[in-house]
C-alpha positions in Angstrom: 26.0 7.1 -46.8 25.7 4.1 -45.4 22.8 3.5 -42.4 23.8 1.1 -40.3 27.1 -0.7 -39.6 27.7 -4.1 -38.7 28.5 -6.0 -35.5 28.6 -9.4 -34.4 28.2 -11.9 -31.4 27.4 -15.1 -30.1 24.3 -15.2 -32.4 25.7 -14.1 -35.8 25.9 -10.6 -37.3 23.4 -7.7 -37.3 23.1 -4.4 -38.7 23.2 -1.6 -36.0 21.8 2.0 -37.0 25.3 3.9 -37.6 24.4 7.0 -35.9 23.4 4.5 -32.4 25.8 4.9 -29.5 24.3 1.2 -28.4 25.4 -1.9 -30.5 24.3 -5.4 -30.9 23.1 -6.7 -27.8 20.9 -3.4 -27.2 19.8 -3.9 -30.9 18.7 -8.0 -29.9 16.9 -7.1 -26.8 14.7 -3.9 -28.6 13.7 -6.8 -30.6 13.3 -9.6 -28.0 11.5 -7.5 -25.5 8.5 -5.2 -26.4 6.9 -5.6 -23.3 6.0 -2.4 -22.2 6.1 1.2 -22.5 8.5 1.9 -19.4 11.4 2.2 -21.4 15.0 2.9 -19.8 15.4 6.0 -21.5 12.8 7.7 -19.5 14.6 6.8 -16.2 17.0 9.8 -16.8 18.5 8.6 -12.9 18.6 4.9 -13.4 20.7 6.0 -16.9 23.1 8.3 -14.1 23.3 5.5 -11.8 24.5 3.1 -14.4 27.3 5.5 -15.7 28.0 6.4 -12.0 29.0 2.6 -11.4 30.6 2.2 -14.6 33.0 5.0 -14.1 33.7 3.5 -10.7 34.3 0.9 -11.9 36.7 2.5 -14.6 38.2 4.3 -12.1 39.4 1.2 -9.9 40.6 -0.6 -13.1 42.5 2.0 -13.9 44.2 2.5 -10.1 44.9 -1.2 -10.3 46.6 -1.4 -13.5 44.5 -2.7 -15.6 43.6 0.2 -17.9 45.7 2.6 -19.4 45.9 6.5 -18.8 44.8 7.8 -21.8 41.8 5.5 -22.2 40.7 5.1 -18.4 40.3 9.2 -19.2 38.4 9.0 -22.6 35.8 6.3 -20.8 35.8 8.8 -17.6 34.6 11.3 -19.9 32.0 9.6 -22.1 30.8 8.0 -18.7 30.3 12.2 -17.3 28.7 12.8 -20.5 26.0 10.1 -20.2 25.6 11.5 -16.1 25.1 15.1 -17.3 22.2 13.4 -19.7 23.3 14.2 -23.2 22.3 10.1 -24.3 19.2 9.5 -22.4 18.0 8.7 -25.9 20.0 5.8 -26.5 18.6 3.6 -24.0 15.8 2.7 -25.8 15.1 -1.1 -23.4 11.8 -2.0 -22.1 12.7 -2.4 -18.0 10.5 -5.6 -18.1 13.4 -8.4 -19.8 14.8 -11.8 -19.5 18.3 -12.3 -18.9 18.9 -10.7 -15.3 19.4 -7.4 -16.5 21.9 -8.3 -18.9 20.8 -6.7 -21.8 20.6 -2.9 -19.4 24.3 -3.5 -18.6 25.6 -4.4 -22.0 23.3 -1.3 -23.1 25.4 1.1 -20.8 28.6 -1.2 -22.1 27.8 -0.3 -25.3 27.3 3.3 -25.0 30.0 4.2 -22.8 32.4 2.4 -25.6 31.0 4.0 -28.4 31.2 7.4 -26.8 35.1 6.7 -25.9 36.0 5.7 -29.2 34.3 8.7 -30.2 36.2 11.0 -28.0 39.5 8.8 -29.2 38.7 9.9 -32.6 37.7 5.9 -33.4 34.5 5.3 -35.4 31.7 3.9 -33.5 32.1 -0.4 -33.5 36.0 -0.3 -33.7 35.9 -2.0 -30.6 39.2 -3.1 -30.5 40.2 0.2 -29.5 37.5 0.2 -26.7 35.4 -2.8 -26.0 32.1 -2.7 -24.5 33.1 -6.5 -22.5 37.3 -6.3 -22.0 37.3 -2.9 -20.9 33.8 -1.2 -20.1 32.6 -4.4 -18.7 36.0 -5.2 -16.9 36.2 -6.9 -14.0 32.2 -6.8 -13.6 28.8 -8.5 -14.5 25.6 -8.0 -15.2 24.9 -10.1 -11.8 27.0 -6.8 -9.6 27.2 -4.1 -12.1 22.9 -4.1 -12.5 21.8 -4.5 -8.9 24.3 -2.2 -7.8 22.8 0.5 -10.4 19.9 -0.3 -9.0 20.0 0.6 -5.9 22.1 3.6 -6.3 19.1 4.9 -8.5 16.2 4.1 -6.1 18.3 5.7 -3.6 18.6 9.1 -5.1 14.7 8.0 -6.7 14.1 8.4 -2.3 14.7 11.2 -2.0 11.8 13.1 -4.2 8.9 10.5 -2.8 10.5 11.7 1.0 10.2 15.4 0.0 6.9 15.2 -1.6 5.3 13.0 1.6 6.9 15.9 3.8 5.3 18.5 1.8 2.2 17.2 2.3 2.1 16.1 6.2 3.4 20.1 6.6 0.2 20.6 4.5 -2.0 18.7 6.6 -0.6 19.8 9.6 -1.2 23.4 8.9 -5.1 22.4 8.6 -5.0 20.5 11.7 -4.2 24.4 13.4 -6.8 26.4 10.9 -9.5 23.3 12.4 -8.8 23.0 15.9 -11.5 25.1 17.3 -14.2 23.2 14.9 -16.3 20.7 17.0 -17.3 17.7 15.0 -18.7 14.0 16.2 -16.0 11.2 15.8 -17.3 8.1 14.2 -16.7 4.4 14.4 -17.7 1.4 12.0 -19.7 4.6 10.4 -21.5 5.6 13.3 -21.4 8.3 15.7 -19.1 7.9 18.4 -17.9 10.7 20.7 -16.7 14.6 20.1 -13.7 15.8 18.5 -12.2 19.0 17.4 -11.7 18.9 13.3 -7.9 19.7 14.1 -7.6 17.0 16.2 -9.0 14.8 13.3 -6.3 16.2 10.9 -3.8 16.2 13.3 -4.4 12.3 13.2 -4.2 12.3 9.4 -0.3 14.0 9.8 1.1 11.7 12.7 0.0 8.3 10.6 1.9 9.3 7.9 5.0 11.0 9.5 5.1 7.5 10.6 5.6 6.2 7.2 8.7 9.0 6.7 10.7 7.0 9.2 9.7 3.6 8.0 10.6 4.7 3.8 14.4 5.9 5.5 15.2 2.9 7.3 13.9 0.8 4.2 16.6 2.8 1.9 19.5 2.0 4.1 19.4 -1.5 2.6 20.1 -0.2 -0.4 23.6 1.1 0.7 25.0 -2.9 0.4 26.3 -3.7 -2.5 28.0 -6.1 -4.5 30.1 -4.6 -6.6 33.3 -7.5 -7.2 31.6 -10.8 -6.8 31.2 -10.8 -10.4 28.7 -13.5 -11.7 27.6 -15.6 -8.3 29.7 -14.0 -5.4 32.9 -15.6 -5.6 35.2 -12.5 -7.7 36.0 -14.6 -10.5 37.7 -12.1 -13.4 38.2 -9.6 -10.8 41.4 -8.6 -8.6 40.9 -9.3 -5.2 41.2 -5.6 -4.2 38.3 -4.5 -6.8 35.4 -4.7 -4.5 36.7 -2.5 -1.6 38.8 -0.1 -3.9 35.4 0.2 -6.2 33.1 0.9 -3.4 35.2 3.6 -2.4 35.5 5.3 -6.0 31.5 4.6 -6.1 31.1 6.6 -2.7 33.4 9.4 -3.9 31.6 9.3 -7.6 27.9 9.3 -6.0 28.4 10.9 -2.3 26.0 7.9 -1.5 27.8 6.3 1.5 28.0 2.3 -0.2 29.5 -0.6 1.3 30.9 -3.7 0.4 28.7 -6.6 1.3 29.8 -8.7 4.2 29.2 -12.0 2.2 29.5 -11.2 -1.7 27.6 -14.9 -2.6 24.6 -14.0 -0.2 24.4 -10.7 -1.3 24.7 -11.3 -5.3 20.7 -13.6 -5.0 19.6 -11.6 -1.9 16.3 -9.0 -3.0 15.5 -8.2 0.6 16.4 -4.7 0.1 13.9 -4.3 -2.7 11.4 -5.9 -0.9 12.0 -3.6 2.2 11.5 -0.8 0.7 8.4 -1.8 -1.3 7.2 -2.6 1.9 7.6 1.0 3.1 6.1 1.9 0.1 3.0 -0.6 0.3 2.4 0.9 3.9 2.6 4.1 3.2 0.1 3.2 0.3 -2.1 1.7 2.8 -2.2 4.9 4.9 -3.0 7.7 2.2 -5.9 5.7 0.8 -7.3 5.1 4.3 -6.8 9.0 4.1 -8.2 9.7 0.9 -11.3 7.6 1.9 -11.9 9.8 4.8 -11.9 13.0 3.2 -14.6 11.3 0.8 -16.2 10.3 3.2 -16.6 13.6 5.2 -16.6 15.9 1.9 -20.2 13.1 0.7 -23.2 15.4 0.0 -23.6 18.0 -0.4 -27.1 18.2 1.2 -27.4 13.9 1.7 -24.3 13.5 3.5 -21.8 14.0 6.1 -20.7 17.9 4.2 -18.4 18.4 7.6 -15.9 19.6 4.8 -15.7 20.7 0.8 -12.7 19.9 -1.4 -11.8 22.0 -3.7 -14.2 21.8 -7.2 -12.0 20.7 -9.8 -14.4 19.6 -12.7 -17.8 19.1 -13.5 -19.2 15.5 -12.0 -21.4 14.2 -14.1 -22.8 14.0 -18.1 -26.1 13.7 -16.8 -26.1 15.5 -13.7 -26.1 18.9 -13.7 -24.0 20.6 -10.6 -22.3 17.7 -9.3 -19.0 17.8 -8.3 -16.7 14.6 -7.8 -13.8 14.1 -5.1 -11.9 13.4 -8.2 -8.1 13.9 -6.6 -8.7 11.7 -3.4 -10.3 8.9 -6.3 -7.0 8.8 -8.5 -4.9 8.9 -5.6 -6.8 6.2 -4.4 -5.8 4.3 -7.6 -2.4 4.7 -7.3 -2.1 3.4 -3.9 -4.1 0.2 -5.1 -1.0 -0.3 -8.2 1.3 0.2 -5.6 -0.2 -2.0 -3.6 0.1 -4.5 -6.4 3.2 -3.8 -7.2 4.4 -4.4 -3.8 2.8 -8.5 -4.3 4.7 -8.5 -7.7 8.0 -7.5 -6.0 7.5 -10.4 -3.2 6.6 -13.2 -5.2 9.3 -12.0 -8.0 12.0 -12.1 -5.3 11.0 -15.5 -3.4 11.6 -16.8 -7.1 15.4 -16.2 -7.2 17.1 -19.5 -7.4 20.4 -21.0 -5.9 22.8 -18.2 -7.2 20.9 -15.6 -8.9 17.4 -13.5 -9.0 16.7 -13.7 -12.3 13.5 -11.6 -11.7 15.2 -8.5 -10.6 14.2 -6.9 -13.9 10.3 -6.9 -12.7 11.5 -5.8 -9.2 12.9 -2.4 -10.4 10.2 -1.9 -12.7 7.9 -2.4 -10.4 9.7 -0.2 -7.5 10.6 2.3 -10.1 6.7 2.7 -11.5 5.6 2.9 -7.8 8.2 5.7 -6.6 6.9 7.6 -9.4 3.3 7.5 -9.2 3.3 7.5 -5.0 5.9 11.1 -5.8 3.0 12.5 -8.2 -0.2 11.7 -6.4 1.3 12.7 -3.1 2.0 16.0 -4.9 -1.4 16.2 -6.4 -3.2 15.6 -3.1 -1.5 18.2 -0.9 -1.8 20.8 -4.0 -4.8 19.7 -5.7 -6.5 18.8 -2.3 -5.6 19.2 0.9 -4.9 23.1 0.0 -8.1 24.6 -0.4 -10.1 22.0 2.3 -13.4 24.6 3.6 -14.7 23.3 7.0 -18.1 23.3 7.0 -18.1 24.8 11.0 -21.9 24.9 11.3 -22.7 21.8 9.7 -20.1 19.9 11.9 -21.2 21.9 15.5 -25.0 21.1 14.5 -24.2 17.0 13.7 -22.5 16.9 17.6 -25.3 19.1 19.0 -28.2 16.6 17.9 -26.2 13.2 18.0 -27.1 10.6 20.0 -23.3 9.5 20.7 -22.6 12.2 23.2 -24.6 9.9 25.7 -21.6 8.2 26.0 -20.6 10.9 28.5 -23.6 10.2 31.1 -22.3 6.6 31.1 -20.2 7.3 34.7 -23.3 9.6 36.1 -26.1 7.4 35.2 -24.8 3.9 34.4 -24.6 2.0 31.0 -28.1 0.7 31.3 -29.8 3.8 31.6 -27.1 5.9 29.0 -28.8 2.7 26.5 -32.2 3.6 27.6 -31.6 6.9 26.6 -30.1 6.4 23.5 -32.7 4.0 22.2 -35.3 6.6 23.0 -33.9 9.3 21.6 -33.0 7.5 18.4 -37.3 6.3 18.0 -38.7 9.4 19.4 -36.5 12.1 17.6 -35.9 13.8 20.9 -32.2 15.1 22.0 -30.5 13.1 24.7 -30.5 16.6 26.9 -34.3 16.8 26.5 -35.2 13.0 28.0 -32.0 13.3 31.0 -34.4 15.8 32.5 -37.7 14.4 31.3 -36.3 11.2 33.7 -35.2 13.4 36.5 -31.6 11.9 36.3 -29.6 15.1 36.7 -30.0 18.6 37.6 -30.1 21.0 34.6 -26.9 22.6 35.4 -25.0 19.5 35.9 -26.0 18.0 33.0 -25.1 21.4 30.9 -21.5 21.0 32.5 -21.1 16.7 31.2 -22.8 17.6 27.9 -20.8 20.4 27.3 -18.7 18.8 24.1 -15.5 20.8 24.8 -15.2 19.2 28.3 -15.5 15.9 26.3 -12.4 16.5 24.1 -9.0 15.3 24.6 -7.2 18.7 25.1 -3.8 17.7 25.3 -3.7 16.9 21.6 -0.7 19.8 20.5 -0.8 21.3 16.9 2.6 22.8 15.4 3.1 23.3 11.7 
């Protein structure tokens, strides 16, 4: 039995395994692009998106003429087949490629083609039957049919990173409430400020990154324009002028993703700005869970030699050479990923001011990049709130005694006894090891009783901070 089969192009002939679904120009671009080890056929939802737009875009051929019944149906099919995931495996491209994207659309070309002449009863390569370019390509390019697939993946891709930043701030939220009676010194540039309840601390923690829920929805809207009949620059060459509209409507009915036509089809065929918005979201929301993550290092440092106001769960031994240590290993590799992220996001700028007159042709690195960073942000987000946030212990005696001997709650005697003497104070207390409470009355500055009512730290506490799960 013969193993392969062969195909031609541009370039000359090749041999093409004969079991493979994908043909030549999938066969060229395994060979011109080892890159990476992010390979298309791990992105099980990029792979639905792509056979989403191609049987869209099947269906509006079809509707205007340009494809028969009985074929239109055989691609509809082998394009539901590739959606339900039964050819993840034949998408064997590295995301990171020259060429636009070109070689990921004539990979789903082939496939699609393949898998109709299949179902036509054709052997795999007859493409006269079914072409992977006249009639799975029709009325398309790489330059609409890829950044169109692009965003309809990232789209659905949303909606897991959403649910898994939800999960967590409900996480959070419910330790803000099991804290909130838990007195504890607030801290600035690392030294001790003024009272706070723990909750109130937490609390804090949720409400910066609900924030970032709102900012990662409005980023995805911009992925709802698309491009979808300008073809290779804008302008709808190859295409009937009713394709765009018609296909964004079969694209909306095939999805449920609410698409729409660009407004100008030139602009929108170079235009990144929707991948950069959203790996802008992204990069915030990056910034805010390390700032996070460094806090509850922070405040976890110790046990005995530092702050100790809380423990994280113990995971795994510390140390090779220390016996009994314990690392904040979760908040560290989250950490981590919001620093590739991070990166990621500087990749994705620079990657789309490079576009040039009529094309991006860096898009390829752009959805890598967005792709890698949805991931990893979806799975550390996970592992904190599970991992970490979870099984937080406050440390309530450890916290209370820190307020109770800090010099910072002189900050209350400021409007009683005047910044100048509050610094006296302060200074005093800090060389002479004796509690602000204990050198008020040495000076005679207030009476016992009034000074037990200003000192007292839950009179220092904003109360109208509200806690709700």
């Amino acid at each position: 039995m013969n193993e392969f089969r062969i195909e031609s192009d541009l370039i000359g002939d090749l041999k093409v395994p004969t079991n493979a679904y994908y043909g030549i120009q999938t066969v060229r671009a395994i060979e011109n692009f080892k890159i990476s080890s992010h390979k298309l056929s791990n992105c099980a939802t990029f792979i639905k998106a792509l056979a989403q737009v191609k049987l869209a875009a099947a269906k509006t051929n079809y509707e205007l003429h340009s494809l028969d019944e009985p074929l239109y149906l055989s691609i509809r099919q082998a394009c539901l087949d590739i959606i339900d995931g039964q050819f993840d495996n034949q998408f064997p491209l590295d995301l990171i490629q020259g060429g636009a994207g070109t070689s990921i659309n004539m990979n789903i070309n082939e496939v699609v083609a393949n898998r109709t002449l299949e179902i036509m009863g054709y052997k795999k390569g007859e493409y006269n039957y079914c072409s992977p370019n006249d009639h799975i390509n029709l009325a398309q390019s790489t330059n609409d049919a890829y950044p169109t697939s692009v965003k309809i993946a990232l789209y659905q891709m949303h909606d897991e990173v959403y649910q898994a930043l939800d999960n967590l701030i409900t996480v959070i939220r419910i330790k803000a409430i099991e804290f909130q009676s838990i007195l504890k010194m607030g801290r600035t540039q690392l030294q001790d400020a003024v009272p706070m309840t723990m909750g109130q601390e937490f609390e804090a923690f949720a409400y910066s990154l609900e924030k970032e829920k709102r900012k990662l929805v409005t980023a995805r809207e911009e992925f709802l324009s698309i491009n979808m009949g300008g073809t290779a620059i804008g302008t709808g060459l190859n295409a009937p002028k009713e394709f765009a509209e018609l296909c964004a409507e079969n694209l909306r009915e095939v999805t449920n993703i609410p698409v729409y036509v660009a407004p100008n089809l030139i602009e929108s065929t170079s235009d990144t700005s929707s991948f950069v918005e959203y790996s802008s979201a992204l990069k915030r929301l990056a910034i805010k869970v390390s700032k996070t993550c460094n806090d509850l290092r922070l405040l976890s440092s110790g046990p005995r030699a530092g702050i100790n106001e809380i423990s994280l769960p113990a995971l795994q031994a510390g140390s090779s050479i220390m016996p009994g240590k314990v690392n904040p290993v979760i908040p560290e590799v989250v950490n981590q990923v919001c620093y590739k992220v991070i990166g990621n996001d500087t990749t994705v700028m620079l990657a789309s001011e490079a576009g040039q007159l009529q094309l991006n042709v860096m898009e390829p690195i752009i959805v890598h990049c967005l792709i890698e960073s949805m991931e990893l942000m979806k799975n550390a987000l996970t592992s904190l709130k599970e991992k970490c946030i979870e099984g937080i212990i406050a440390n309530k005696d450890v916290s209370e005694n820190l307020v109770k001997n800090s010099i910072g709650i002189v900050t209350a005697l400021n409007p009683f006894i005047g910044y100048k003497m509050s610094t006296k104070i302060a200074k005093e207390a800090l060389i002479t090891g004796k509690s602000v409470y204990q050198l008020v009355l040495e000076y005679d500055l207030l009476s016992k009783s009034r000074l037990d009512q200003i000192l007292n730290p839950e009179n220092m506490i904003n109360t109208q901070t509200s806690f709700s799960a």
